[in-house]
C-alpha positions as CSV (number, residue, x, y, z in Angstrom):
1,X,145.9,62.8,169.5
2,X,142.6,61.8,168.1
3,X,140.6,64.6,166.0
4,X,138.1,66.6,167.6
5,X,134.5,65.7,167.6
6,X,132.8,66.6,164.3
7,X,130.3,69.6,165.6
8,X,126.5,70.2,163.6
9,X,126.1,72.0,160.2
10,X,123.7,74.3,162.7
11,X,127.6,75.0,164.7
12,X,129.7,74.6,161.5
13,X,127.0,77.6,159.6
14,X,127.4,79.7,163.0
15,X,130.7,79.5,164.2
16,X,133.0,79.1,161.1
17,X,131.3,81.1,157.9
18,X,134.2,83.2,156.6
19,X,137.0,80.1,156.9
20,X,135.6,79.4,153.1
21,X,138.9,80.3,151.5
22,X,141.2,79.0,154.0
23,X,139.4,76.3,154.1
24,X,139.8,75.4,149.9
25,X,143.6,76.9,150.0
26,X,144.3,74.3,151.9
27,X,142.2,71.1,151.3
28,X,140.8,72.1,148.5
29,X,141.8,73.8,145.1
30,X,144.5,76.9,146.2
31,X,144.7,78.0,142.3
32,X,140.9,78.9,142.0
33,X,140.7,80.8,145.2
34,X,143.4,82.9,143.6
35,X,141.5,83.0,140.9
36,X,138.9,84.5,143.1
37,X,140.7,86.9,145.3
38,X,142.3,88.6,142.2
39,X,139.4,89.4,140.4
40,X,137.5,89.9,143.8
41,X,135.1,87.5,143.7
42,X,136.2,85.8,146.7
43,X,132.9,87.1,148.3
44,X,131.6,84.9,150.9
45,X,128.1,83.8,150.3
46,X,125.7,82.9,152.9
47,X,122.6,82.7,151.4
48,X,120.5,82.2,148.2
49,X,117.1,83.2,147.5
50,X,115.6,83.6,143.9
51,X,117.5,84.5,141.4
52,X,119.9,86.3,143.6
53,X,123.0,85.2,146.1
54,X,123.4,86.9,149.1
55,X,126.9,88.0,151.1
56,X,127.8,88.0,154.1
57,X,127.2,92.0,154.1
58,X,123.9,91.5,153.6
59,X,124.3,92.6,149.8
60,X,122.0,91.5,147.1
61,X,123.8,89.9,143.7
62,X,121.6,89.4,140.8
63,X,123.0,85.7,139.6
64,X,123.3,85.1,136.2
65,X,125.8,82.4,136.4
66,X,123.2,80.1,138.1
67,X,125.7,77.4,138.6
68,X,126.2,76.6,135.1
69,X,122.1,76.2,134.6
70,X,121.4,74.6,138.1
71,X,118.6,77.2,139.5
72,X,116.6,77.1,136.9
73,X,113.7,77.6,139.6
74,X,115.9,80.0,141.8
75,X,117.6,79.0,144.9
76,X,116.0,77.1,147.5
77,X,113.0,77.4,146.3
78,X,110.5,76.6,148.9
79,X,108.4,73.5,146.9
80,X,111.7,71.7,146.2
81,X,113.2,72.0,150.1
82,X,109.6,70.6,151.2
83,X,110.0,67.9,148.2
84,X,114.0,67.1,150.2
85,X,112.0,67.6,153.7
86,X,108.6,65.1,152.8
87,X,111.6,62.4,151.5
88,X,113.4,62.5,154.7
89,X,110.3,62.6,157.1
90,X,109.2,59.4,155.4
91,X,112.2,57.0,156.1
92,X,112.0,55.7,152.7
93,X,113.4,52.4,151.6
94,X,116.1,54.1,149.5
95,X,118.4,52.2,147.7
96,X,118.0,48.5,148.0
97,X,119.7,47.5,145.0
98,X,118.1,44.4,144.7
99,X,115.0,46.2,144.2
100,X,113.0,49.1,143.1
101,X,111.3,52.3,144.7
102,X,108.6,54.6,144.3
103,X,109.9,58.0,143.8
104,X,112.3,57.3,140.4
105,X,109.7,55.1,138.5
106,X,107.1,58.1,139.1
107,X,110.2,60.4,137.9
108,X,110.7,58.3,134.9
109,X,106.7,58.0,134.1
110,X,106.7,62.0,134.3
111,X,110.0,62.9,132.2
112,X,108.7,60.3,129.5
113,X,105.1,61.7,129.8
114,X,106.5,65.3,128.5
115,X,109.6,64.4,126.0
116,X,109.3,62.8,122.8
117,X,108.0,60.0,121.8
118,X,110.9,58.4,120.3
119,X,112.3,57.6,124.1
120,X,110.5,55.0,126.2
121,X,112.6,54.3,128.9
122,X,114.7,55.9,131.7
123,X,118.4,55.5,132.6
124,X,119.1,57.0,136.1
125,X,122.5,58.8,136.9
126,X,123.8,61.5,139.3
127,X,125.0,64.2,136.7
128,X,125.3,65.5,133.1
129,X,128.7,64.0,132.6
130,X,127.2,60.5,134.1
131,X,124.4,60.7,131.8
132,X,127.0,61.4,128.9
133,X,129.0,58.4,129.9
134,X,125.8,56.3,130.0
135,X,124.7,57.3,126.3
136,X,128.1,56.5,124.8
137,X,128.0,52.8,126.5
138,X,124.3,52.4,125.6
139,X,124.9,54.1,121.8
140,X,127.9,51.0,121.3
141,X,126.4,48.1,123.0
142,X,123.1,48.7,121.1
143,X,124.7,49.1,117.5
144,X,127.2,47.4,117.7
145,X,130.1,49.8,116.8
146,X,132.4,51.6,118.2
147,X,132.7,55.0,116.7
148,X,130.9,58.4,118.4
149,X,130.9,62.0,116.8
150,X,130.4,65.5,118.7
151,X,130.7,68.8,117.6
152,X,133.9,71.4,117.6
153,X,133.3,73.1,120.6
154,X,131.5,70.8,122.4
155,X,131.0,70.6,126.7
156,X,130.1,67.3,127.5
157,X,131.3,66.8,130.7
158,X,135.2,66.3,132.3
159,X,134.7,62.2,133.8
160,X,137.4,60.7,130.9
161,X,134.4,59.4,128.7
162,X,132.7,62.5,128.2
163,X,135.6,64.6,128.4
164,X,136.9,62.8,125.0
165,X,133.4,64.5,123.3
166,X,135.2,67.8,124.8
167,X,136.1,70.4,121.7
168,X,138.4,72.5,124.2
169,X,141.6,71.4,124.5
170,X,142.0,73.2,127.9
171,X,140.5,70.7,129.0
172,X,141.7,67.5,127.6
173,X,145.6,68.6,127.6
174,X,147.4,66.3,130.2
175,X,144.5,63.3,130.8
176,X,145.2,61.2,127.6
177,X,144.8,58.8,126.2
178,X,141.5,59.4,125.9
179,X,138.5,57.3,124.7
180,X,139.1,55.7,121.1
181,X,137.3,56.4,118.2
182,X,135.4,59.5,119.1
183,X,136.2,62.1,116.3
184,X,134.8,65.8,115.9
185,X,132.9,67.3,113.4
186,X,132.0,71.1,112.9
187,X,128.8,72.1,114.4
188,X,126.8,73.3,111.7
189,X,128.1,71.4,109.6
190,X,126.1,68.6,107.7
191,X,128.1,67.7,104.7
192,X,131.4,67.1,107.4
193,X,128.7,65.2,109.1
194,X,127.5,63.1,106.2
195,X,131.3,62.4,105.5
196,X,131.7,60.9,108.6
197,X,128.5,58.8,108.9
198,X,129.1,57.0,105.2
199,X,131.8,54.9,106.6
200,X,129.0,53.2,108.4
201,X,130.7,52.7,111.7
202,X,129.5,55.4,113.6
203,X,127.4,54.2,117.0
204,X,126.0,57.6,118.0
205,X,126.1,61.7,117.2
206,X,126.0,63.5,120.6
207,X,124.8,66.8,119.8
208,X,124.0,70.1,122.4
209,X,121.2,71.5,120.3
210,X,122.7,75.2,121.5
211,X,126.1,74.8,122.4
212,X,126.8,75.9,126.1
213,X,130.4,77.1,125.6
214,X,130.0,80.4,123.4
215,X,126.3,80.1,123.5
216,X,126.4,78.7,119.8
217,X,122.8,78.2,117.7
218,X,122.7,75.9,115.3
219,X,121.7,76.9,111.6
220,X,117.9,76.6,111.1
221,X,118.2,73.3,109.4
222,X,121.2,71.7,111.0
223,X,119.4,69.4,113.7
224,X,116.3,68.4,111.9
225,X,119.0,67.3,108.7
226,X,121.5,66.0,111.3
227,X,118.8,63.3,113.1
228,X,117.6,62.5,109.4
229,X,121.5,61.3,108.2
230,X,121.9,59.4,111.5
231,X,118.9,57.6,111.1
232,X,119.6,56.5,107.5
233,X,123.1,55.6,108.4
234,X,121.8,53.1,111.8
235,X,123.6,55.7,114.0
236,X,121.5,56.8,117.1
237,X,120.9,61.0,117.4
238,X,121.5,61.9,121.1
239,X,121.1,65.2,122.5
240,X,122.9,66.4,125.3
241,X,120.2,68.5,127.0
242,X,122.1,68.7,130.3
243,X,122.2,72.2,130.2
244,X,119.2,73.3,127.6
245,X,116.8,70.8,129.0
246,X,113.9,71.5,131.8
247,X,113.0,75.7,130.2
248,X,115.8,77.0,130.1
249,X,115.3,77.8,126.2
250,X,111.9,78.7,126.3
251,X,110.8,74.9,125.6
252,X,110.6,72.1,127.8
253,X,113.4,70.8,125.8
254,X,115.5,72.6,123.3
255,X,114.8,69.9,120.9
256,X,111.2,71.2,120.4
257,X,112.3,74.1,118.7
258,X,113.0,71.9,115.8
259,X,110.8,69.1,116.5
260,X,113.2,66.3,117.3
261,X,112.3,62.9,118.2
262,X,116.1,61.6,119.7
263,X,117.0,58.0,120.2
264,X,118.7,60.0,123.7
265,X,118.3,62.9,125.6
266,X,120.6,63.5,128.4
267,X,119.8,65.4,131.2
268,X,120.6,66.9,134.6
269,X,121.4,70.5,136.5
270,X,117.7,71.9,136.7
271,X,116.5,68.5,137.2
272,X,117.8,68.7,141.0
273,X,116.1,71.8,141.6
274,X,119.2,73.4,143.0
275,X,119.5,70.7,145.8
276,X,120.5,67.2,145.5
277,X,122.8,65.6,142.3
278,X,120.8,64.3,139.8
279,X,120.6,62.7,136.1
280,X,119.5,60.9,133.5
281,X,119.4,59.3,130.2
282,X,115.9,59.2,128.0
283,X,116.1,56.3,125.6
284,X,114.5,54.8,122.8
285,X,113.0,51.3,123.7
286,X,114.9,49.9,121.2
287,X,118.3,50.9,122.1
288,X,117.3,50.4,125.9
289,X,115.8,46.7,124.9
290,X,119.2,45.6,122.4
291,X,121.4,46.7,125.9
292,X,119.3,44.8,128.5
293,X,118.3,42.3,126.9
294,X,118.5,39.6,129.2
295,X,118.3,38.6,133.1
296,X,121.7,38.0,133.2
297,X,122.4,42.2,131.3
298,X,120.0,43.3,133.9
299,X,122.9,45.4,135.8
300,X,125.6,45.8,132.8
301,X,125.4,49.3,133.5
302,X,124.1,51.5,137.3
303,X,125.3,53.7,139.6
304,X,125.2,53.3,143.2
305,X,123.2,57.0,143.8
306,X,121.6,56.2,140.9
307,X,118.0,57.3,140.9
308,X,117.7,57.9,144.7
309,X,114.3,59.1,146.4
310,X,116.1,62.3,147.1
311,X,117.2,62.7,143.5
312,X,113.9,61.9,142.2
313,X,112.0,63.7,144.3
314,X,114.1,66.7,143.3
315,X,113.3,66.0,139.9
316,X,109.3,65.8,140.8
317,X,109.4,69.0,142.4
318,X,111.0,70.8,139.6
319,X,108.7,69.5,137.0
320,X,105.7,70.4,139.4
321,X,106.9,74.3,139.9
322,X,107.9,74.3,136.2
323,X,104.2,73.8,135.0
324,X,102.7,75.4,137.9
325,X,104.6,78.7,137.7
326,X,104.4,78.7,134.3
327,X,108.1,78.9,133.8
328,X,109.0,77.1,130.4
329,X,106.4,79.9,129.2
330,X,108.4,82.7,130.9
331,X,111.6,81.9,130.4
332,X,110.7,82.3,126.6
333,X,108.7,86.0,127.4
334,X,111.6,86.7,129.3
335,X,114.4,85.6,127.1
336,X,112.8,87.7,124.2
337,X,112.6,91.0,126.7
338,X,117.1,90.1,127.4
339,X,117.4,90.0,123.4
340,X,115.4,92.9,122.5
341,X,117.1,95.1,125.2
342,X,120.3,93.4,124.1
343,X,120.8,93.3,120.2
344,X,120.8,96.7,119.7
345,X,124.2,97.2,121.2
346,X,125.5,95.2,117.8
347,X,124.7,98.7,116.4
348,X,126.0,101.0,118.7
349,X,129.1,99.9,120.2
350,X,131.6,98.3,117.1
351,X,133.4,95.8,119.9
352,X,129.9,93.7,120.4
353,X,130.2,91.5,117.3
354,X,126.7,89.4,118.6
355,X,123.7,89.0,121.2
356,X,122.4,85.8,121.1
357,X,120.4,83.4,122.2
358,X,117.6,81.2,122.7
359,X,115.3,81.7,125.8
360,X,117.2,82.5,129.4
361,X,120.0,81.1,127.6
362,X,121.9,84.4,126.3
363,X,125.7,85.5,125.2
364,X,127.0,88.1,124.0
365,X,130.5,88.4,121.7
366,X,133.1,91.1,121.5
367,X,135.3,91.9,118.7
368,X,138.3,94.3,117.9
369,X,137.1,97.9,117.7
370,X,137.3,100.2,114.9
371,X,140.2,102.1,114.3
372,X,144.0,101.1,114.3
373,X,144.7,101.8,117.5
374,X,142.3,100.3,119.0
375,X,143.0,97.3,117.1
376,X,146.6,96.5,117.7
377,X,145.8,97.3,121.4
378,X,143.3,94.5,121.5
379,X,145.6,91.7,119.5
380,X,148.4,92.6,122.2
381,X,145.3,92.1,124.7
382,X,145.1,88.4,122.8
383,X,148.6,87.7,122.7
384,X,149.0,88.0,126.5
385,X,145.6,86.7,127.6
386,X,142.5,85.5,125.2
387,X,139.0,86.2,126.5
388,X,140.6,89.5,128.5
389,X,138.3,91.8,127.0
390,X,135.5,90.2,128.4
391,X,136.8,90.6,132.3
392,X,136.7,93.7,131.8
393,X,132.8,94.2,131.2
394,X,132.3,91.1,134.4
395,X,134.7,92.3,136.8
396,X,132.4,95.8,136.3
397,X,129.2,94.2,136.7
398,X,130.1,92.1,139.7
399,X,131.8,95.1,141.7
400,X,129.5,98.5,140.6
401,X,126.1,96.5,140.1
402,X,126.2,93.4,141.9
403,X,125.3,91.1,138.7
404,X,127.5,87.9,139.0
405,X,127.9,86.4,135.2
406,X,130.7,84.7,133.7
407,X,133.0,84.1,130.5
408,X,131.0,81.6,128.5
409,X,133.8,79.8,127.4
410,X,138.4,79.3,128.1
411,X,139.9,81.9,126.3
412,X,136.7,83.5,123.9
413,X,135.5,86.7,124.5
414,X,131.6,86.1,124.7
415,X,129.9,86.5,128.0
416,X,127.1,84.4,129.0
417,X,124.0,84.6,131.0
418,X,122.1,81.4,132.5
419,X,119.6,83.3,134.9
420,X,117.0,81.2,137.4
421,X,113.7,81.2,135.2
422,X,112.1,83.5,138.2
423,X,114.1,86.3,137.5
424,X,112.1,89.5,137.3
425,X,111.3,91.5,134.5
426,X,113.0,94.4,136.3
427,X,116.0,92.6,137.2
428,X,116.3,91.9,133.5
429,X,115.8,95.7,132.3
430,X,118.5,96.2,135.1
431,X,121.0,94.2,133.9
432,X,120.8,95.5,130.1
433,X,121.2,99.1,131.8
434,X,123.7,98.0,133.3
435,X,125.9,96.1,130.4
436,X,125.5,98.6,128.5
437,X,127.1,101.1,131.0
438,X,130.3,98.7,131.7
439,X,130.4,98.4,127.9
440,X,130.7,101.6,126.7
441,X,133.5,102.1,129.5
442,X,135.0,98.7,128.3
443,X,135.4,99.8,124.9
444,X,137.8,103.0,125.7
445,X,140.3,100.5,126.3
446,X,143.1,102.2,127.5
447,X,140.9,103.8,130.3
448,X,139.2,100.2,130.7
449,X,142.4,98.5,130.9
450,X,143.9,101.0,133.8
451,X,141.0,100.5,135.9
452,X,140.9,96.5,135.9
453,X,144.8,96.4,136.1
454,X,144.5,98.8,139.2
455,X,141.8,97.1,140.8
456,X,143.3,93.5,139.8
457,X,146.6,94.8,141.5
458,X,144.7,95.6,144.8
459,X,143.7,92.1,145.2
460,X,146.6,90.6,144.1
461,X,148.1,92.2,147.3
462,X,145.0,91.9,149.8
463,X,145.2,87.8,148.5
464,X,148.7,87.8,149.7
465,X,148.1,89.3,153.1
């Protein structure tokens, strides 16, 4: 029998919302929607609007997660749908291949128009991982070597070439061999770095200027010192601004804080304003020049999606609302307000070991409490499960306040905030009120513990109805 016709989105939205889970069980990935229905986030989401996701109940979540940086400008935000809408009304030539369009060389004049100086040129690709993959092949091919460093702790990406500049283990166990000759030093650490770099083999340093996994700053002197040893050892600085690129640390890039000038700056998630995949590599002209060097090295590296008008015109959009709204700007005011809310709970509760962070980019870190007790309960906590602790402050916010963060990192107890650059100011004071409720709860652990093993129990059973 042949398959049924395909029907609309329009009749897919209206006549099968709530088959989301059944749906994934089945074709999809079953492990994460129990992942979901024990912790009882298997919500079912049917709309987004700001800096909030909305259920099918009609209830409001605050979103904090923000698809791991994506809605920087909120979702759906009205100037980057009519950006998707203008592209598609138009019939563009998109994608000829064997020629160039519009939309991507405006969004290449723009990006390199605001970012340092030290890039001159554009490399289009679909996502951070792409644009991770592009630097390392760009970083060899223009020096000649074959050698890459990244930091312990480092999220780069999970594509094979990226995922071999991944410091979590988690995530490499199983897909080896990996990439050869990429070696980790600590972040933070120069001298380690300086080791390294003597040898005089090293092609590139990829760096995340704040680490995304743990919310990790760098020490005040680490980047500037770090771009300074690369450049006297022939090795090209990159930094991986996938994820702290576009505002989100209260700079248009987080390499401003410290005055950088990078031979590379990846980037991606806020560049698609929510919508379409999109990324990219900024490069020095004379890495870019050494790698295409020739008519005949014109295509030794693309992608097929590659700087698509719906990509770029993402990309436009975002940069447009960014400076209109004044968001790079806020997302600095507003980070500040998150901090100063935040940092006193370091004082008051002994299991918050840290608040951190640098714009709308925020963590916060637990640590054993005081007192013996408390203390062997928590290492039996570690024993059966690492990062527990912090599900129970998240499971909490989710369920009694309708905040939706996440675990900043496998198995590490810091909690981590990525909020759409339009959040409110009240949303903000809402969600400190509200952290420091479920912590205070959280750090009774015994209490803590009954609750999230009762309510975890419930959905165990519901999820295998």
């Amino acid at each position: 029998m042949p398959p049924e016709p395909i029907p609309s989105v329009r009749e897919i939205l209206a006549g099968r919302t709530g088959d989301e889970l059944a749906l994934n069980d089945r074709y999809l990935n079953p492990q994460m929607g129990r992942i979901l229905r024990t912790l009882g986030f298997d919500k079912i989401w049917v709309h987004g609007e700001g800096a909030h996701l909305i259920d099918a109940d009609g209830q409001r979540y605050l979103d904090l997660f923000g698809g791991y940086g994506v809605f920087a400008l909120g979702r759906n935000h009205p100037e980057a749908v009519a950006a998707m809408e203008e592209v598609m009304a138009a019939r563009t030539g998109n994608l000829p291949q064997l020629g160039v369009t519009l939309l991507s060389g405006v969004l290449a004049e723009q990006l390199l128009a605001r970012t340092p100086g030290s890039v001159g040129a554009m490399v289009p690709a679909n996502t951070g991982t792409e644009a991770v993959e592009a630097a390392i092949k760009i970083a060899r091919a223009a020096t000649g070597r074959s050698r890459i460093l990244y930091a312990k702790h480092a999220f780069h990406g999970l594509t094979l070439g990226s995922l071999s500049l991944n410091g979590d283990e988690i995530f490499r166990d199983g897909f080896g061999p990996l990439l050869p000759d990429c070696e980790a030093v600590s972040f933070g650490d120069l001298d380690a770095l300086q080791c390294q770099l003597e040898r005089g083999d090293v092609a590139a340093f990829i760096v995340e200027p704040v680490q995304g996994k743990g919310v990790n700053l760098p020490p005040a002197d680490y980047l500037l010192g770090a771009q300074e040893r690369c450049r006297a050892a022939g090795t090209l600085f990159v930094c991986d601004e996938v994820q702290t690129g576009l505002g989100r640390t209260g700079r248009f890039l987080a390499a401003e804080h410290w005055s950088l000038q990078p031979d590379m700056i990846c980037l991606s998630k806020a560049l698609s304003g929510g919508l379409v995949p999109v990324g990219a590599v900024l490069v020095s002209r004379a890495a870019f020049d050494s790698v295409f060097d020739g008519m005949e090295r014109a295509v030794r590296h693309g992608s097929t999606f590659g700087g698509n008008d719906l990509a770029a015109a993402a990309g436009l959009a975002t940069l447009r609302v960014l400076e209109r709204e004044g968001l790079v700007q806020r997302a600095a005011r507003m980070g500040e307000l998150l901090l100063d809310l935040t940092r006193p709970l370091v004082e008051r509760y002994p299991v918050v070991r840290d608040v951190r962070g640098l714009g709308l980019m925020w963590g916060i870190e637990f640590g054993p409490p005081e007192g013996r007790r408390g203390r062997a309960l928590w290492n039996a906590l570690e024993r059966g499960q690492p990062g527990l602790f912090s599900q129970l402050v998240t499971v909490p916010l989710f369920h009694e306040h309708r905040i939706f963060c996440q675990v900043a990192g496998h198995r590490m107890n810091v909690i981590k905030a990525l909020p759409a650059l339009v959040i409110e100011e009240s949303e903000i004071r809402r969600f400190a009120v509200a952290l420091e409720e479920v912590v205070t709860r959280a750090e009774h652990m015994p209490s803590a513990l009954t609750r999230f093993g009762v309510r975890v129990a419930r959905q165990a059973v519901a999820a295998r109805r």
